[in-house]
Each structure stands twice: as structure tokens, then as C-alpha cells.
C-alpha positions as a Python dict, from the first residue, in 0.01 Angstrom:
ca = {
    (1, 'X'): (0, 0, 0),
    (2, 'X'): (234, -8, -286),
    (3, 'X'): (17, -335, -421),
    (4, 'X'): (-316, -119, -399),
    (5, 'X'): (-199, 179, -584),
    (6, 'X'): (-58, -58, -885),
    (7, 'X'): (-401, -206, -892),
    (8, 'X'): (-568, 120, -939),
    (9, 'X'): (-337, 240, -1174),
    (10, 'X'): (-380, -75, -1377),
    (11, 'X'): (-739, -57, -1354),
    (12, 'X'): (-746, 304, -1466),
    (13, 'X'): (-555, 282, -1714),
    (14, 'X'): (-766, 1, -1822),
    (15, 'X'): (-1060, 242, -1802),
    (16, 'X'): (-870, 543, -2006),
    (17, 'X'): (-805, 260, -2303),
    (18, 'X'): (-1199, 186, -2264),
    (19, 'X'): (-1289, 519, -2306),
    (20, 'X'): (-1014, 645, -2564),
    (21, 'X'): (-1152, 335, -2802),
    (22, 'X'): (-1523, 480, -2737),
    (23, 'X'): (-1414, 786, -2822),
    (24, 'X'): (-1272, 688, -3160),
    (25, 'X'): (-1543, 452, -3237),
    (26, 'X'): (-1813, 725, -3145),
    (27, 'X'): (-1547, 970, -3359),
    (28, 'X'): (-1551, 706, -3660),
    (29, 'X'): (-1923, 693, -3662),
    (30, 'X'): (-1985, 1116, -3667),
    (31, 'X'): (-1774, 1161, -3901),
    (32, 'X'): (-1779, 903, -4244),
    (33, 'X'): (-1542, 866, -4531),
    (34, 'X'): (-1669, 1105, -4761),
    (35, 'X'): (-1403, 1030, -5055),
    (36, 'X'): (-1497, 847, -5347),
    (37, 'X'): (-1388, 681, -5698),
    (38, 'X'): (-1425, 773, -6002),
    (39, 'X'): (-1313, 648, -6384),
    (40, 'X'): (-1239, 857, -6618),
    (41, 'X'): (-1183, 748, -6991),
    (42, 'X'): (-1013, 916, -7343),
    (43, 'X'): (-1073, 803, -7646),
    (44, 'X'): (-958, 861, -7963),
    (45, 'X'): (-1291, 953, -8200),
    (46, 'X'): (-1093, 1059, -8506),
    (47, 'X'): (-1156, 970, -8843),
    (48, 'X'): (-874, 854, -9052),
    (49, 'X'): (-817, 950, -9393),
    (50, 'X'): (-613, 841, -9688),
    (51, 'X'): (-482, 1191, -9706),
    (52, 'X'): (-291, 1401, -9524),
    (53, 'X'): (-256, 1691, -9758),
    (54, 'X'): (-343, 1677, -10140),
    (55, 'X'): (-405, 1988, -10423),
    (56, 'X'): (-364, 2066, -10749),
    (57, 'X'): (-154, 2260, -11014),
    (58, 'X'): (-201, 2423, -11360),
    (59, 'X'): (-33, 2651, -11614),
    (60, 'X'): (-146, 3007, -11599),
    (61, 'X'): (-264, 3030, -11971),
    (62, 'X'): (-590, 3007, -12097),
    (63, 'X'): (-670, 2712, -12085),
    (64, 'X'): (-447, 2631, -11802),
    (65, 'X'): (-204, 2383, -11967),
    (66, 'X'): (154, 2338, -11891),
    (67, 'X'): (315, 2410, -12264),
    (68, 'X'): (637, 2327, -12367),
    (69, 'X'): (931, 2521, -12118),
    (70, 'X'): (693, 2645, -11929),
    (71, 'X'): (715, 2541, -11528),
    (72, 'X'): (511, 2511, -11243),
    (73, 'X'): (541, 2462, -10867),
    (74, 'X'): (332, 2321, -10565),
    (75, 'X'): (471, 2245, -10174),
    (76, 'X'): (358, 1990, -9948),
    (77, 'X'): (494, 1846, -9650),
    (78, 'X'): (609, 1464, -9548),
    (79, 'X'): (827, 1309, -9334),
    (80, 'X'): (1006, 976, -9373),
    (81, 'X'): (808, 698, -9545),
    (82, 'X'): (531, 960, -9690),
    (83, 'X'): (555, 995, -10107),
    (84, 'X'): (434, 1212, -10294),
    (85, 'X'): (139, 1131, -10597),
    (86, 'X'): (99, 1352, -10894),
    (87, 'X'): (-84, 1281, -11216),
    (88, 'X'): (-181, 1527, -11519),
    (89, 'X'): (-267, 1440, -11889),
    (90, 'X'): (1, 1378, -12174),
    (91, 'X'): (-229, 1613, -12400),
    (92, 'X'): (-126, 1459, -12748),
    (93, 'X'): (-282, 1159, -12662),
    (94, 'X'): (-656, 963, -12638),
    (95, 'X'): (-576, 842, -12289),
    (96, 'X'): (-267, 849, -12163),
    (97, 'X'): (-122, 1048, -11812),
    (98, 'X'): (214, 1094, -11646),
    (99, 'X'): (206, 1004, -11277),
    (100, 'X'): (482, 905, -11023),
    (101, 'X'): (587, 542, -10906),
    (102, 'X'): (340, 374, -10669),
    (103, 'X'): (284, 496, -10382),
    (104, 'X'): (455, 800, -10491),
    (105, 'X'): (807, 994, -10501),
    (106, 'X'): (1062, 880, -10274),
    (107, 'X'): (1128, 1154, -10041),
    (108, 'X'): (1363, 1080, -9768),
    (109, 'X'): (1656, 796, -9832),
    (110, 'X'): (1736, 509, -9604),
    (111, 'X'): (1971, 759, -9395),
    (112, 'X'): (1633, 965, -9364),
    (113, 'X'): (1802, 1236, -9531),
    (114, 'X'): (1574, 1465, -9810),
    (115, 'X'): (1616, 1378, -10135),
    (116, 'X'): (1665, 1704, -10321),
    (117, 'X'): (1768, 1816, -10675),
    (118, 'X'): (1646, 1621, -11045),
    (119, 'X'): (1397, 1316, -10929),
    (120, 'X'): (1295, 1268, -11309),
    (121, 'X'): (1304, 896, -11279),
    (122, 'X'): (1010, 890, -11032),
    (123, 'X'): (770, 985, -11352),
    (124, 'X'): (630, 718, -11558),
    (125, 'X'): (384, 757, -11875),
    (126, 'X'): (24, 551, -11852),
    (127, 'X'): (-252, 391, -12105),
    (128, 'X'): (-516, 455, -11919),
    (129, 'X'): (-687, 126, -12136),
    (130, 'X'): (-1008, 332, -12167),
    (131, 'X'): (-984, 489, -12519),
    (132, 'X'): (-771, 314, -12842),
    (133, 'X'): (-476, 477, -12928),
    (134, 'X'): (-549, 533, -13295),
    (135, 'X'): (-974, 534, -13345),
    (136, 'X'): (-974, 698, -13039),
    (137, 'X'): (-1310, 420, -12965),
    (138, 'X'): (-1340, 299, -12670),
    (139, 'X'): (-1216, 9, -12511),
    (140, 'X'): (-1176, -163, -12196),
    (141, 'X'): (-813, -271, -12089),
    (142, 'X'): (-623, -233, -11779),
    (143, 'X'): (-386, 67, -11715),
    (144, 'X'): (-21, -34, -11839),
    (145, 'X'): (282, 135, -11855),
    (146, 'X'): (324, 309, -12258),
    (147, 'X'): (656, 139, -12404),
    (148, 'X'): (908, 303, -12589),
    (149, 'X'): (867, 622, -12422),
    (150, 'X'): (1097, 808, -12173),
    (151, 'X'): (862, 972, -11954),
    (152, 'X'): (1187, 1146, -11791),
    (153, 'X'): (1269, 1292, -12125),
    (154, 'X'): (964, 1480, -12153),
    (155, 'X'): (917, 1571, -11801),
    (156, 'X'): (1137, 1711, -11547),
    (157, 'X'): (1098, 1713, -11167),
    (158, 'X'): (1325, 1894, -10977),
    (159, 'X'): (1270, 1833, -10532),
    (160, 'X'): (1361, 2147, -10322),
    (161, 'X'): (1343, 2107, -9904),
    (162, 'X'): (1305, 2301, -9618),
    (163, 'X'): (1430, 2119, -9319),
    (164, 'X'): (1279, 2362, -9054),
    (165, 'X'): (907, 2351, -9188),
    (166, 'X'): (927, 1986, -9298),
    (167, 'X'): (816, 2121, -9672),
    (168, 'X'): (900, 2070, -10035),
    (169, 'X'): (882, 2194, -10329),
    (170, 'X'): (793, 2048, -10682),
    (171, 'X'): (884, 2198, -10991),
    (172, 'X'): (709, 2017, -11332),
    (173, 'X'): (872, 2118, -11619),
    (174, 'X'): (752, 2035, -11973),
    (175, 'X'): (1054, 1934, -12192),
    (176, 'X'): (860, 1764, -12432),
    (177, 'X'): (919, 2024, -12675),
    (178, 'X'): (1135, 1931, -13004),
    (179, 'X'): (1116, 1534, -12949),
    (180, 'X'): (880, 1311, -13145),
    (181, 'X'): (628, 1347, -12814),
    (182, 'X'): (599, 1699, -12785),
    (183, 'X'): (270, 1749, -12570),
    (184, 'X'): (68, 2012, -12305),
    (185, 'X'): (16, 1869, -11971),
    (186, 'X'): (-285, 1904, -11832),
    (187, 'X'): (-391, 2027, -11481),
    (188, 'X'): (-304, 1802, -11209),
    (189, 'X'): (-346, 1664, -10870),
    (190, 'X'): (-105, 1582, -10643),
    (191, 'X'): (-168, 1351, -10264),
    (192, 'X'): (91, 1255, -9987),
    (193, 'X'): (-101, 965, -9783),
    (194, 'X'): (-169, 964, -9423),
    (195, 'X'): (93, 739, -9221),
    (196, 'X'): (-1, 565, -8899),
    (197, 'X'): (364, 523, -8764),
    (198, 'X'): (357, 158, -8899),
    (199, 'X'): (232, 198, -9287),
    (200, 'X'): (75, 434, -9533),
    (201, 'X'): (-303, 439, -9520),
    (202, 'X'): (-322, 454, -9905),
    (203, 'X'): (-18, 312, -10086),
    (204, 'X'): (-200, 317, -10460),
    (205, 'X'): (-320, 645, -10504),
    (206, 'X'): (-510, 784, -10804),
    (207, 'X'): (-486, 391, -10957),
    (208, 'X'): (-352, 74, -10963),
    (209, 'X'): (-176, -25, -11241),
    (210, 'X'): (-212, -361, -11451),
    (211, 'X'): (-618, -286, -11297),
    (212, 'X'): (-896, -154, -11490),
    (213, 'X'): (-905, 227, -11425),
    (214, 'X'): (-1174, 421, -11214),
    (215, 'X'): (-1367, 723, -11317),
    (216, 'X'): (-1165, 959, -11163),
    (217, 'X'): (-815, 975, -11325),
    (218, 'X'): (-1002, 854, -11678),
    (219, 'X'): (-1124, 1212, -11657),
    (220, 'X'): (-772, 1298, -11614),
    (221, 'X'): (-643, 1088, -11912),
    (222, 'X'): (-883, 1145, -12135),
    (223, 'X'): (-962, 1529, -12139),
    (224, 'X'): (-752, 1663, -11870),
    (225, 'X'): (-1038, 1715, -11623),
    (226, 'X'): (-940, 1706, -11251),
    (227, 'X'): (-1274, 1756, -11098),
    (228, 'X'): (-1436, 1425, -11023),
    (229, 'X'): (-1013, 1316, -10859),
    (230, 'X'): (-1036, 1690, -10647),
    (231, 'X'): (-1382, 1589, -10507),
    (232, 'X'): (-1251, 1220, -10426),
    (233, 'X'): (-952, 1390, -10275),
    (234, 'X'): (-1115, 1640, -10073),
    (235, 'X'): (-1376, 1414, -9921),
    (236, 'X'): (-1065, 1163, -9827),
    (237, 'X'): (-817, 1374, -9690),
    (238, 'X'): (-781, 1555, -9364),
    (239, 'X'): (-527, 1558, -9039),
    (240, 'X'): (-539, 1245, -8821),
    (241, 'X'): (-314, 1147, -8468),
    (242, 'X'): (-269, 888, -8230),
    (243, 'X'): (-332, 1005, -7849),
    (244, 'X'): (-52, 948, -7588),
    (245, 'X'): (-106, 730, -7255),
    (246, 'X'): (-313, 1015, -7068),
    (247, 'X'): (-162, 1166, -6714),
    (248, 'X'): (-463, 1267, -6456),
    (249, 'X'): (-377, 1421, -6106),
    (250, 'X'): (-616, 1514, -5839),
    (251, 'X'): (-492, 1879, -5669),
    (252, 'X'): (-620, 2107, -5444),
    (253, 'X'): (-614, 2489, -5498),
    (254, 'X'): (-740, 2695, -5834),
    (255, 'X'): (-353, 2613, -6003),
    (256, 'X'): (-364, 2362, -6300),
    (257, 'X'): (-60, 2212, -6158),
    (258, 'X'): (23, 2074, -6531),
    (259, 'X'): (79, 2398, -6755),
    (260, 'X'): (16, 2741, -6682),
    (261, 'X'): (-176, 2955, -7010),
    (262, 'X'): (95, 3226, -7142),
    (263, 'X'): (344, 3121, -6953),
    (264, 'X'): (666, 2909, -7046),
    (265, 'X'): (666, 2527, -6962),
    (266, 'X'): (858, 2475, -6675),
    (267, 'X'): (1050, 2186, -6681),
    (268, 'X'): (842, 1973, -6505),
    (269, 'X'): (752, 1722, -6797),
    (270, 'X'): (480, 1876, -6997),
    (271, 'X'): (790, 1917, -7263),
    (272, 'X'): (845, 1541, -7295),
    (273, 'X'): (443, 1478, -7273),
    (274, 'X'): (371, 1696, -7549),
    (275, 'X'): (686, 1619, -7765),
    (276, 'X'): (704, 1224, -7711),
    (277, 'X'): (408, 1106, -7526),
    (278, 'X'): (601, 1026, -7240),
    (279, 'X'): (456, 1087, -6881),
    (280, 'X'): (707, 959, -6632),
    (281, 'X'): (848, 1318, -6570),
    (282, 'X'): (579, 1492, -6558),
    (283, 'X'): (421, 1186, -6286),
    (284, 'X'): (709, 1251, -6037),
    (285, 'X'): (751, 1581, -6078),
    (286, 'X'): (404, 1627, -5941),
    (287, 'X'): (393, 1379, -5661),
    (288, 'X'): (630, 1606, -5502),
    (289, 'X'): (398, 1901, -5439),
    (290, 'X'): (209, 1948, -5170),
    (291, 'X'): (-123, 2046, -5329),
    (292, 'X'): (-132, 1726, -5526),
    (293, 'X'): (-315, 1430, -5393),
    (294, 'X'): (-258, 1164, -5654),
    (295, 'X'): (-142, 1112, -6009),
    (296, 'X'): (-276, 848, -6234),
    (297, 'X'): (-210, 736, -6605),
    (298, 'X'): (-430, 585, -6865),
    (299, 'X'): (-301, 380, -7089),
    (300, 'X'): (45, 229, -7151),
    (301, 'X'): (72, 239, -7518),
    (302, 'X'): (-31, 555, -7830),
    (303, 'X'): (-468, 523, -7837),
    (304, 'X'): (-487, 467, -8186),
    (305, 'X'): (-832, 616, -8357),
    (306, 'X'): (-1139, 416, -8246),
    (307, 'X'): (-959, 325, -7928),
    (308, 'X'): (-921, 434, -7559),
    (309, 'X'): (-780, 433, -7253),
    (310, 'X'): (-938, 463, -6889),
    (311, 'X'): (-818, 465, -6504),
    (312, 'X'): (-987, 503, -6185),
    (313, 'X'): (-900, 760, -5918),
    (314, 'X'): (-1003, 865, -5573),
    (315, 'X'): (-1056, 1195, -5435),
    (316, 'X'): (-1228, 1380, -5177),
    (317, 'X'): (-1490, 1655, -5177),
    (318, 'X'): (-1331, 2004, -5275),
    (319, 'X'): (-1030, 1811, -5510),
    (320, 'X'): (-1004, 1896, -5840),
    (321, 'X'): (-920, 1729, -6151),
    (322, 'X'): (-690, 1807, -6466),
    (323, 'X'): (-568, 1604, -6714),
    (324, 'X'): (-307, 1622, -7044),
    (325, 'X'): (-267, 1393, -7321),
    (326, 'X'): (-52, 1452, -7654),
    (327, 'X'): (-157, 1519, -8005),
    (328, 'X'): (40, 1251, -8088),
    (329, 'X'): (130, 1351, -8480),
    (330, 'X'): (257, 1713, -8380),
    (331, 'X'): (572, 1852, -8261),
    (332, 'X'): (450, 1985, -7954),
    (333, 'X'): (108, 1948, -7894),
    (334, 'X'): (-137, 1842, -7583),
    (335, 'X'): (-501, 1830, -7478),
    (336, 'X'): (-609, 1938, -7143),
    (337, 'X'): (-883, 2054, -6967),
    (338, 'X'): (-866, 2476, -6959),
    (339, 'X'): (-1121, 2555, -6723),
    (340, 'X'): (-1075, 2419, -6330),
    (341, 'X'): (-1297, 2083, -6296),
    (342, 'X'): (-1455, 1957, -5953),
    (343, 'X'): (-1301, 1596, -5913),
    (344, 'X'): (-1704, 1493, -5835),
    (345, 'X'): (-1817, 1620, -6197),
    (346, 'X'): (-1951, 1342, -6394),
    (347, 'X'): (-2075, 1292, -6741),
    (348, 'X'): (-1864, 1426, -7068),
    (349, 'X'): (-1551, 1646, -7015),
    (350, 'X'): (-1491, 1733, -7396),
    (351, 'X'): (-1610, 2039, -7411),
    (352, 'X'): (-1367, 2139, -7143),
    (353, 'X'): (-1113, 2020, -7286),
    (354, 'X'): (-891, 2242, -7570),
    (355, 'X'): (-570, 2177, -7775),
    (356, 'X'): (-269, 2350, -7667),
    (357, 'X'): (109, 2438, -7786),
    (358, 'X'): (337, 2388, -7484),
    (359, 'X'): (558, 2640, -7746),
    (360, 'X'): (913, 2365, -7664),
    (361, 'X'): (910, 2259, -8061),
    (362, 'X'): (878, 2419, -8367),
    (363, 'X'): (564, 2296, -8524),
    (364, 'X'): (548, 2135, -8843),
    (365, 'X'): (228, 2039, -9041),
    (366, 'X'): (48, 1753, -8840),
    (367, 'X'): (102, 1429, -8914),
    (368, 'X'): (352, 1521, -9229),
    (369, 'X'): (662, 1679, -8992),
    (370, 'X'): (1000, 1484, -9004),
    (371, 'X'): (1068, 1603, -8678),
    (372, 'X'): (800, 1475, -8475),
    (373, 'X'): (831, 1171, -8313),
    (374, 'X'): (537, 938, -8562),
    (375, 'X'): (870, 919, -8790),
    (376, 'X'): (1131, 915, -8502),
    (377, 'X'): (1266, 1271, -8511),
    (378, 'X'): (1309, 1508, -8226),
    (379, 'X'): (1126, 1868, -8290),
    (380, 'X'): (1353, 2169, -8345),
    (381, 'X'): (1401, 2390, -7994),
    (382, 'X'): (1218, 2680, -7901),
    (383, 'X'): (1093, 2815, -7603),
    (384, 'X'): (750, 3001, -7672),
    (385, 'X'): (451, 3036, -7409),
    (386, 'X'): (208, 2785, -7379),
    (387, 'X'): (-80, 2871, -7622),
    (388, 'X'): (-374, 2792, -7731),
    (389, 'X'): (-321, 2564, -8092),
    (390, 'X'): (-435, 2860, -8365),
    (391, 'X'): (-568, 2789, -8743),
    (392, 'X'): (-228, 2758, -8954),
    (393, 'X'): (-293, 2399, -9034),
    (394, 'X'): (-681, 2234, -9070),
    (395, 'X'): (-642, 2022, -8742),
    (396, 'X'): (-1037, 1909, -8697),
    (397, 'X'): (-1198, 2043, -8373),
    (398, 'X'): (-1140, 1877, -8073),
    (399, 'X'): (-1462, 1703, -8030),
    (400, 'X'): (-1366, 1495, -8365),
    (401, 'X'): (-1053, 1405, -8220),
    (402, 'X'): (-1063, 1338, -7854),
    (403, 'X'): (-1383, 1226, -7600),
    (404, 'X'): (-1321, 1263, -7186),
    (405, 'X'): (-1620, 1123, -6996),
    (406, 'X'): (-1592, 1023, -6596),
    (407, 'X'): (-1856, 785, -6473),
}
């Protein structure tokens, strides 16, 4: 008896596994793997320029020249390895102009420290080789530096700095008057060139000496005119950035589990995203909550312009997407989407997608701030809400700086 009733057992239990395994088969086939994959790329569509900032300066007579003891003052902004260009007429002469050392004033010594206080010795006086010295005919000779002239001695510059704002300011003073080259200076232009984190884009401004000139500062050296060098300027300078490695994470719920609008960042990483480009933080940090479903990262290295980035992800029907990527030349800047996005959408993402101040570092103009990290500093502390980026400086609008498509 006990030998037919472990049969039957055996054999029913042998029946139970054949059913149970139709039942998940049958199970399997009613109800299919809906999830699905998806790439989604960033790339960096800006347009570099030789020019992060440039301007002008005149006297404030009529005509505006600088006369003899008589001042004026400009500010820009740099950080370590940008220079400052200036050039302006020596008004006694046929063709000659005062400008700085190529590619400009030193700004920040070897220590990375501002250089502040009587930079004189950064100005040197120019034949512009266009016009003879005497006949005032003209002639056709490269631009070399005048002898026997102390540009320094009829010319002071004197460097003031603002650590906080990353700004300086320049004070030309004519103290030509009383020596045997007493002259007006004319109106002038002044450039500090973009810088990539590896080299300036434009390390001869204005000219290049022992070359024949261009049309632009001959203007300058021969009658003082600015306006052919302020249209060249204009059309060539403008804010540019590298993108940081972008972080994407698939959630559920109607949270942006990254930053929260008008609230302060909270710890979680977005800080070191938006300050250094660095994602690991913020990638653990959200792997640990429960309404997140995957985190991925693009890239492994800054998306320089005309380059991009891309990774894949899977998600499931009702996940949602979000996505943050620094402004790489800032203090404390980031892209990311603002409005919720279905992780199914497909097609271009840009226009969802808006430049925000995670409000951790004291901003500094873009791409010209010794404390962001393009020139290895660390921004200043504060602890702001997380805003919307405003119109203090000329950043260009999103669309010229960043493209998100997910195919």
C-alpha cells in the first residue's frame, strides 16, 4: 500500500509540474515584453568664436580723443591664460598705434594670482608700414615695432581686480604730455580671446607683427577710426562651452528626480554636475530610490563643439525620461529637460530642454571666470534656488548650444 501511494504522489506531482509549466508558458504568451530601447544623443552645436568679450573706449571730448592727463577706463573679465588686446592711434603720427604684447596683457602669474597695479611694460608703439613717416605717401611694409621710443613713457596702464566677479579694470592714461612725443590717442578697441581649456582660439589679435597689416587696424593707425575693427569684432566674438559627459535616468512618477525648480539642490550630485562635470554622485545617489529604474551616462570625456555623445537605455511603457548635462564654461550651470518627457517620445528633445543655475556657485562671466573649472578653479559658495539661467551675460539660446534627439 505504502508503494502505491508513493507512485501516485510521484505521478501527481509529475502532473502539477506539467501543468504549472503550461501555465507559465500559456502566461508568457498573454502577456509580451512590452519594454523597449531607445538612444538618445547630445551634441554640442555651438559656434566658436575668437572672442569672448571685446569693446571699445574713448575720451569724452569732442572729438573723443584721449589728450594729454586725461584717463579712461574699460572692465572685462578673464581667467588664467586669457590676455587682454587693446590698440588706439598715436595721433601725432601718419601710421603708427599703441597696442599690447601678442596675444595680449598678462593677467594672472604662474601662481595664478591677478596681476594688479602699473602693467606699463605690456604697451608697445607700431608702424603700421602703410603710410611713410615723413611724405605721409603711401607705402607697403610690414608692421614693426617704432625704435627709439618708450611706449611706457607715454602711456600708462594701471590693472585693478575683482576676485569675486572674475573682472578687471583698465585705466589708459596719456602721459605723453611734455616729452618730445606728446600725442592724442585715439579711440580704441580692446578683445580677450576665447580659451578652449587647452589654448587661446586667437593668440594674434588685431595683427601680426613683422606681417603686412589688414584693413582693419590701418583704419586705426592711420585716422583713428575703429569701425571696420568693431564690426570684425562683433561678428567674431560671442560665449562658447564644452558640454559635460551627460547623466540620463529613467523614473517613474511626475518628480524630476535630478533638481527640483525653486528649490535648493540637495546634495545629491547636481552640485558637482553643474560645477565640475562630474556625474558619479549624482549616478548613485539615484540608483538608490525607488522610483528610479535605471541611470545611464553619455560620454566619458567634455563634448567639445561639433561633437557628441550618445547611450542607449531601456524602459517600459509609462517611464519617464530626464536628463542633465553642464554648461561646461560656467560656475554652476546645467541643461535639462523642464517639462516631464514620456521615455517612448522620439524625435528632437531641444526644445524641452532649458539652461539652469543649480544657485551652489557664484557665477562669473562664461567662459572668462577664474573660478570655474575650464581654468582649474573651484566657484565661490552660495546656496541660491535652482533657477532658470536669466540675461546678465549674452549666453546664445539653447538651441545654438546644445541638440537632444532619441531615435
Amino acid at each position: 500500500m505504502k508503494k502505491i501511494f508513493l507512485k501516485i504522489m510521484a505521478s501527481t506531482a509529475g502532473i502539477l509540474a506539467v501543468l504549472t509549466l503550461a501555465s507559465c508558458d500559456n502566461s508568457d504568451n498573454n502577456m509580451p515584453d512590452t519594454s523597449f530601447q531607445r538612444t538618445i544623443t547630445f551634441e554640442n552645436v555651438v559656434t566658436p568664436k575668437d572672442f569672448v568679450e571685446s569693446g571699445s573706449f574713448q575720451g569724452t571730448g569732442t572729438p573723443p580723443v584721449i589728450m594729454p592727463g586725461q584717463s579712461v577706463s574699460f572692465k572685462f573679465s578673464a581667467g588664467k591664460a586669457q590676455a587682454l588686446m587693446f590698440a588706439t592711434m598715436y595721433g601725432a603720427s601718419k601710421d603708427w598705434f599703441f597696442a599690447s604684447q601678442q596675444p595680449g596683457i598678462k593677467l594672472f602669474d604662474g601662481s595664478g594670482n591677478a596681476i594688479t597695479g602699473d602693467v606699463s611694460s605690456s604697451v608697445l608703439l607700431w608702424d603700421n608700414g602703410t603710410k611713410d613717416n615723413v611724405t605721409g605717401q603711401p607705402e607697403s611694409k610690414t608692421i614693426m615695432q617704432v625704435p627709439n621710443v618708450n611706449a611706457s613713457q607715454l602711456m600708462k596702464l594701471n590693472l585693478a581686480y575683482n576676485d569675486v566677479s572674475s573682472e578687471f579694470t583698465l585705466t589708459i592714461t596719456n602721459t605723453s604730455g611734455g616729452t618730445a612725443n606728446q600725442t592724442p590717442f585715439s579711440p580704441g578697441v580692446w578683445a580677450v580671446s576665447n580659451y578652449n581649456g587647452s589654448q587661446l582660439l586667437n593668440s594674434a589679435p588685431f595683427f601680426t607683427p613683422n606681417a603686412l597689416s589688414n584693413p582693419e587696424i590701418t583704419d586705426i593707425a592711420q585716422m583713428g577710426d575703429i569701425g571696420k575693427m568693431m564690426t570684425k569684432l562683433n561678428a567674431n566674438t560671442g560665449i562658447m562651452t564644452g558640454l559635460s559627459p551627460a547623466l540620463v535616468v529613467i523614473y517613474r512618477g511626475d518628480k524630476n528626480p535630478i533638481y527640483e525648480l525653486g528649490k535648493v539642490d540637495n546634495g545629491m550630485g547636481l552640485k558637482e554636475i553643474s560645477q565640475f562635470g562630474n556625474v558619479t554622485k549624482l549616478q548613485n545617489s539615484l540608483k538608490s530610490l525607488p522610483n528610479v529604474k535605471g541611470v545611464y551616462i553619455a560620454g566619458s570625456a567634455p563634448v567639445a563643439p561639433g561633437t557628441k555623445v550618445m547611450t542607449s537605455f531601456s524602459a517600459d511603457p509609462g517611464d519617464k525620461i530626464a536628463y542633465a548635462t553642464m554648461f561646461g564654461f560656467s560656475n554652476d550651470w546645467f541643461y535639462a529637460n523642464e517639462p516631464g518627457i514620456d521615455a517612448n517620445t522620439k524625435g528632437d528633445l531641444t526644445s524641452k530642454t532649458t539652461l539652469f543655475d543649480s544657485g551652489t556657485g557664484v557665477d562669473q562671466y562664461p567662459g572668462a571666470g577664474n573660478h570655474q573649472a575650464l581654468f582649474g578653479g573651484t566657484p565661490q559658495s552660495e546656496n541660491m534656488i535652482i533657477s532658470k539661467v536669466g540675461t546678465l551675460y549674452p549666453v546664445p539660446a539653447v538651441q545654438n548650444v546644445i541638440k537632444v534627439t532619441v531615435n
